[in-house]
C-alpha positions in Angstrom: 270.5 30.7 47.7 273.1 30.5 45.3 275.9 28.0 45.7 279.4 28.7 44.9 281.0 27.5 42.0 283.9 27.1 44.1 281.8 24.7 46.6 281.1 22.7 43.2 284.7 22.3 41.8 285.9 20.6 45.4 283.2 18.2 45.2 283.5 17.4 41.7 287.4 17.0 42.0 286.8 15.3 45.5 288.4 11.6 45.5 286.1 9.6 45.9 285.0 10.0 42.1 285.5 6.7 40.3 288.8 5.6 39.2 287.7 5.1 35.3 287.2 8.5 35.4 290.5 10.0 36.2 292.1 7.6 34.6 290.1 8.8 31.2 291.7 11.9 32.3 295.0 10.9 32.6 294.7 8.9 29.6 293.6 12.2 27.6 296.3 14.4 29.1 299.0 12.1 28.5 297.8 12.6 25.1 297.5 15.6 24.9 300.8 15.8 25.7 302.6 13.5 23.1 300.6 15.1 20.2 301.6 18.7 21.5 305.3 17.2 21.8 305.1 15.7 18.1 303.4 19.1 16.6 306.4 20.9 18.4 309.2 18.4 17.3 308.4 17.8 14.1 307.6 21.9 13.2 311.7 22.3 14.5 312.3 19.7 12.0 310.9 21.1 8.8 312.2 24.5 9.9 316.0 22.7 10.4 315.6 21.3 7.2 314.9 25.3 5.5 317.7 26.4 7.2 319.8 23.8 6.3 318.4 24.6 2.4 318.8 28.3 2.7 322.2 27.6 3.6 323.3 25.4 1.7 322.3 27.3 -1.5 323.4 30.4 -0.2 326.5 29.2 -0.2 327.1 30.2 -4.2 324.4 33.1 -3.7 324.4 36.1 -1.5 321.2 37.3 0.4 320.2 39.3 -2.8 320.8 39.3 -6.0 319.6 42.2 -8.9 318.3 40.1 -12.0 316.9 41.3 -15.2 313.3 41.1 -15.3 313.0 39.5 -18.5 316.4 38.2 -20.9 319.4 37.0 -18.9 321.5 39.8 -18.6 322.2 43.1 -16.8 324.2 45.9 -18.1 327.8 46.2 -16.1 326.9 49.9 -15.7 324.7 49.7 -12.8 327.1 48.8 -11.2 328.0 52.2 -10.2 324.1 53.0 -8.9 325.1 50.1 -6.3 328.4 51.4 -5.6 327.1 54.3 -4.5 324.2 53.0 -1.9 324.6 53.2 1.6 322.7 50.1 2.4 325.1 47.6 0.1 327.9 46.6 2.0 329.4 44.5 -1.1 328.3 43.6 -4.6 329.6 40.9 -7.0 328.9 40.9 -10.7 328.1 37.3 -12.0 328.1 35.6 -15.3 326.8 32.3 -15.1 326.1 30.2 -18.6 326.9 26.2 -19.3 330.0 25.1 -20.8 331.9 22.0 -21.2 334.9 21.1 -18.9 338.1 18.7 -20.0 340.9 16.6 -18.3 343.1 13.8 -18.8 340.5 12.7 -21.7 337.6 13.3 -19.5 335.0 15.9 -20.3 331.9 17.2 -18.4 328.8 19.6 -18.8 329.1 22.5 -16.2 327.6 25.4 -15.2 330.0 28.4 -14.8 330.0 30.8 -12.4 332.5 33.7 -14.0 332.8 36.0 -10.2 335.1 38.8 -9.4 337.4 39.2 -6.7 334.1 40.8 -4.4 332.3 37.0 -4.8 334.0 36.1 -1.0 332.9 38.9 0.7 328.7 38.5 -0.5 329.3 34.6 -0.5 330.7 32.0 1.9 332.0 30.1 -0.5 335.4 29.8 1.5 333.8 28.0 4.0 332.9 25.0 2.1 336.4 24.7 0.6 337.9 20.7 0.9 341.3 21.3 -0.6 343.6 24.0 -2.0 342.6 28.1 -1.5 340.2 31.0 -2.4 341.5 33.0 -5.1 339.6 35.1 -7.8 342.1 34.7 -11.0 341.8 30.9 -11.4 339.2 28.5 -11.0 337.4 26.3 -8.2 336.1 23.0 -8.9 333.4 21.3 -7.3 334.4 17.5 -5.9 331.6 15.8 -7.8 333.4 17.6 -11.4 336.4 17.0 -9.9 336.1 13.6 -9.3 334.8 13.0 -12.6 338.0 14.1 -14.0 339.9 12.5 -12.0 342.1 15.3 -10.8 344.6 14.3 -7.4 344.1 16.3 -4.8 347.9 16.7 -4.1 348.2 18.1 -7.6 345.4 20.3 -8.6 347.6 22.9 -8.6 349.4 21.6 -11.6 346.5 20.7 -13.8 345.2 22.7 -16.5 341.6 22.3 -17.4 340.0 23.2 -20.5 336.7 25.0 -21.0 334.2 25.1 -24.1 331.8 27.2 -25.3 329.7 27.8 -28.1 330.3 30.7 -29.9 327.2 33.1 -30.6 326.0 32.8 -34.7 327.9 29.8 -35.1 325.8 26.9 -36.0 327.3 23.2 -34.8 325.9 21.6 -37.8 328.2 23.9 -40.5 331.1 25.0 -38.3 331.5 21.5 -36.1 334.7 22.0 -33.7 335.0 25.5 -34.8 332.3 26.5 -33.1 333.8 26.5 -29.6 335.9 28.3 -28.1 338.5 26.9 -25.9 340.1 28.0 -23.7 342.4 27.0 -20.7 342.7 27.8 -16.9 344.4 26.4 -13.9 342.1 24.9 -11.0 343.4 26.2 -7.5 340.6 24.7 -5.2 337.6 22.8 -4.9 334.6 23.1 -2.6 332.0 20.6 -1.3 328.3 21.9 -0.6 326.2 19.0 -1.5 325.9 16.6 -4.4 323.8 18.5 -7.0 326.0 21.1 -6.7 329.2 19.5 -6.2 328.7 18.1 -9.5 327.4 21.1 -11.3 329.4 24.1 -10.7 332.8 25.5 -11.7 333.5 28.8 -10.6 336.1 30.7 -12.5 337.6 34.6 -12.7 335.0 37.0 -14.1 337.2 38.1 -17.3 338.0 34.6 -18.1 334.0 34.0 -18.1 333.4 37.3 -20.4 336.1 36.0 -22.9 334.5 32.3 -22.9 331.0 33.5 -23.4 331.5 36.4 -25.7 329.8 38.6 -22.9 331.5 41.9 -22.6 330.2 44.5 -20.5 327.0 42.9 -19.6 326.6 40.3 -16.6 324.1 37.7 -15.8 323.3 39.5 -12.2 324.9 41.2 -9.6 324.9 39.5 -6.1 324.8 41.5 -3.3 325.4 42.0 1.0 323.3 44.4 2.8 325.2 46.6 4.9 324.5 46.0 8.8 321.0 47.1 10.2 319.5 47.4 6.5 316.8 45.2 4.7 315.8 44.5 1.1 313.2 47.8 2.0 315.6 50.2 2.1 316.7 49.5 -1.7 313.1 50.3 -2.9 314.3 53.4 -3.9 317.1 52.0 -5.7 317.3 53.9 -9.5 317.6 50.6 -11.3 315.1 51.2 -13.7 312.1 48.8 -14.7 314.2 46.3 -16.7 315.7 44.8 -13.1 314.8 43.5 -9.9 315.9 42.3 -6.8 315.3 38.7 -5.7 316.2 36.9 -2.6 318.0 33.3 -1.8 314.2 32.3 -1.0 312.6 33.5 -4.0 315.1 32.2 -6.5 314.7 28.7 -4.7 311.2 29.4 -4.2 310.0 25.6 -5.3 312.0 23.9 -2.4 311.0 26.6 0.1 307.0 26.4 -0.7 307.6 22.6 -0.8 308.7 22.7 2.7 306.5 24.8 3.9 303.8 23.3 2.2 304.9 19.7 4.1 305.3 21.3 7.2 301.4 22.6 7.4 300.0 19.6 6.2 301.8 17.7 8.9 300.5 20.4 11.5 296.7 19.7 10.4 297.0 16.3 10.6 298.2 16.1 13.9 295.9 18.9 14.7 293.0 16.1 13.8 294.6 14.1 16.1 294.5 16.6 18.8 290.6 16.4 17.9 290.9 12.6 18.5 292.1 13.4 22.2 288.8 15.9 22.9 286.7 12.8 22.5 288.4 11.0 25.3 287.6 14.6 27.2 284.2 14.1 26.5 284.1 10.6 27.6 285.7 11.4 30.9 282.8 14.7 31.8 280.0 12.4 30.0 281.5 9.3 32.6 281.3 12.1 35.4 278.0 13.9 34.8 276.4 10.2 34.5 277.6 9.7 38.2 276.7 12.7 39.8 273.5 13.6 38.0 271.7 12.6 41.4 274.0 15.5 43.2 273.9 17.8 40.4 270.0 17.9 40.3 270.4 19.0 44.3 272.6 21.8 43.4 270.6 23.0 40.7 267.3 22.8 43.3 269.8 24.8 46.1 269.9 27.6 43.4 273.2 26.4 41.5 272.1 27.9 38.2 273.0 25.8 34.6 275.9 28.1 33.5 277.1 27.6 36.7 277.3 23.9 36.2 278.5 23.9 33.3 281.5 25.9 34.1 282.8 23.7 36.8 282.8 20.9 34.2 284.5 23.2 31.2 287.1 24.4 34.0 287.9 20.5 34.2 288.3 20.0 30.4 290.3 22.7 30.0 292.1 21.7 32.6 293.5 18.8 31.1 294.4 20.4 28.2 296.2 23.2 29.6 298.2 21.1 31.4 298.7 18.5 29.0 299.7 21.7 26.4 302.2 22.6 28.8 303.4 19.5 29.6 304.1 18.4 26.2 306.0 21.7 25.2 308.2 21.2 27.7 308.8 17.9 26.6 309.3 18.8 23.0 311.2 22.0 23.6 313.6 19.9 26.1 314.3 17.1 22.8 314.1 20.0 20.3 317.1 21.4 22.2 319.1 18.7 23.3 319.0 17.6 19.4 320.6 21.0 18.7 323.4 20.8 20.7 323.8 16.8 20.9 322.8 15.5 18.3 321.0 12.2 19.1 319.6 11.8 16.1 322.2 11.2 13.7 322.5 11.0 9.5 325.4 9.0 8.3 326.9 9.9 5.1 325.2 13.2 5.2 326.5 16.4 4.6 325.4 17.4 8.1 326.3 15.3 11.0 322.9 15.6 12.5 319.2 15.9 11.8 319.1 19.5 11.8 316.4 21.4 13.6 315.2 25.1 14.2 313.3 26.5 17.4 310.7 29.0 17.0 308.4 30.6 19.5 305.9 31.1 17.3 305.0 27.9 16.3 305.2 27.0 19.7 302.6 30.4 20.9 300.3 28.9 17.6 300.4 25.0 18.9 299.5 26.1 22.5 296.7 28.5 20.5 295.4 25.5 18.9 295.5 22.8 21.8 293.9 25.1 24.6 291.5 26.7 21.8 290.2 23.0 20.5 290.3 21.7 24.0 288.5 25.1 25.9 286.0 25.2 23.2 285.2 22.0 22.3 284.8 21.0 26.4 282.8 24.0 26.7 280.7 23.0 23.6 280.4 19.6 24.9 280.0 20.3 28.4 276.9 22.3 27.5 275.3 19.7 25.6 276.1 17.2 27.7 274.2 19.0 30.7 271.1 19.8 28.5 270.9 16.2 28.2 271.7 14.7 31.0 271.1 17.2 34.0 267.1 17.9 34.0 
């Protein structure tokens, strides 16, 4: 006569089991819980801290940029192939080169970013202006450069700033002063990203770039807005020819991004090692268990309870507490995950963000469930089986 597996999980779940096992058990879930919390946690934070990168950097960049593939410029020309493609809603020709930057005795090494008057529409910059206005025929200082030149606030628009730039086949050595070019422009803003770039970039009209760098009718790139409902795939086709390419926010920052990343899957093997940790307190829970009712389990196995049969009532338990310490500790995390997004609780003074940002995504949580029901269903069954060829005769 074969006996229920049914009959067999009511008495192994029965109360009057010992109290060290369950609370094994407990132990274990509770566990369980906290790692899958942490895993869930501290995946939102690394994937906060990438948004907070993209966005921050793609403040002076739009979501795609054509580059050369080799050299530094592009010819102005193609700009009519992108004029005339559906899937660009805006483009913005850039010339970006280092120059030197003077006031009230003060000078400073820059980068330049020469934009035209389309640089607005593919780039938020406006949003990260601290003082004055957007406008395309003068420049915009970043605070770190302007507060190294000590330029007021109240009357930027009254300064005159000068720029300098080598000129091409002058040599410092012979020509000295005479090889820069100088020339001035007004400063009618300033913007505030973060400090390396608040201390790095100028931007300034795209004319008054050409003229300073000697660079007419080529540009360093052309930065560019996909129109609604397209992607970088529907520019495949794009007749650019094999001297250019289009690169994304992610790819030009493509250290920090892999860095990140990087972190962020090192952290989740770690704690998935420690997830490992909690199946040995499983297995000392169902080793504690089968020790006390080998007696009973011997009888069931003479009544006809077959070996598989045992051993999944005891796998059922194990994965038992892992499922519901999984579940358990994604609520948990999801719940703190959320209430950091919209409170805040976890604050960063004299940052540029007011909080420690943080990033839900479903499927790190579908791939940390995957990993703490697969290590704990597998490795109880695994155990479980051993354990029985061992213990039960």
């Amino acid at each position: 006569m074969k006996l229920p597996v049914k009959l067999a999980l009511r008495y192994v779940f029965k109360p009057r089991s010992r109290k060290l096992v369950h609370i094994i058990s407990v132990i274990s879930m509770f566990v369980i819980a906290l790692v899958t919390a942490a895993m869930i946690i501290v995946l939102s934070a690394f994937n906060g801290l990438e948004k907070l990168v993209t966005d921050l950097f793609g403040t002076l960049d739009a979501e795609l940029a054509l580059v050369p593939v080799s050299g530094e410029l592009v010819d102005a020309d193609v700009s009519g192939i992108l004029s005339t493609n559906p899937h660009i809603a805006h483009y913005c020709a850039v010339i970006e080169s280092e120059a030197i930057i003077s006031a009230n005795g003060t000078s400073e090494i820059c980068s330049v970013l020469g934009v035209d008057s389309n640089y607005n529409k593919v780039c938020p910059i406006e949003k990260s202006l601290v003082g004055g206005s957007w406008s395309s025929n003068c420049s915009i200082l970043g605070y770190g450069i302007k507060t190294a030149l000590r330029l007021p606030a109240d009357t930027l628009m009254q300064e005159t700033i000068v720029f300098g730039a080598p000129i091409r086949g002058k040599k410092l050595s012979r020509h000295k002063e005479s090889a820069f070019k100088k020339l001035p422009q007004s400063a009618c803003g300033v913007f505030s990203i973060n400090a390396d770039l608040d201390t790095r970039y100028v931007i300034v009209p795209l004319d008054f770039a050409s003229e300073l760098f000697g660079r007419f009718g080529q540009v360093s790139r052309f930065e560019i807005k996909l129109a609604v409902g397209s992607t970088i795939d529907d520019l495949k086709e794009l007749q650019i020819g094999d001297e250019y390419t289009l690169r994304t926010v992610a790819e030009k920052h493509r250290f920090i991004t892999q860095t990140n990343r990087a972190e962020k899957w090192a952290t989740f093997v770690i704690l998935s090692f420690i997830l490992i940790v909690a199946a040995f307190n499983i297995l000392a829970s169902l080793t504690m268990m089968l020790i006390e009712k080998k007696e009973d389990l011997t009888i069931f196995k003479a009544m006809g309870m077959k070996s598989r049969d045992i051993e999944m009532t005891f796998s059922i338990q194990g994965l038992a507490i892992n499922v519901f310490g999984g579940l358990v500790g994604t609520m948990i995390g999801v719940s703190l995950v959320l209430a950091q997004a919209k409170w805040g609780l976890i604050t960063l003074e004299g940052s540029i963000v007011p909080a420690y940002p943080v990033l839900l995504k479903m499927g790190d949580i579908v791939g940390i469930l995957a990993v703490v029901i697969g290590i704990g269903g597998l490795g109880s069954t695994a155990m479980v089986r051993f354990l029985i060829r061992k213990i039960v005769v």
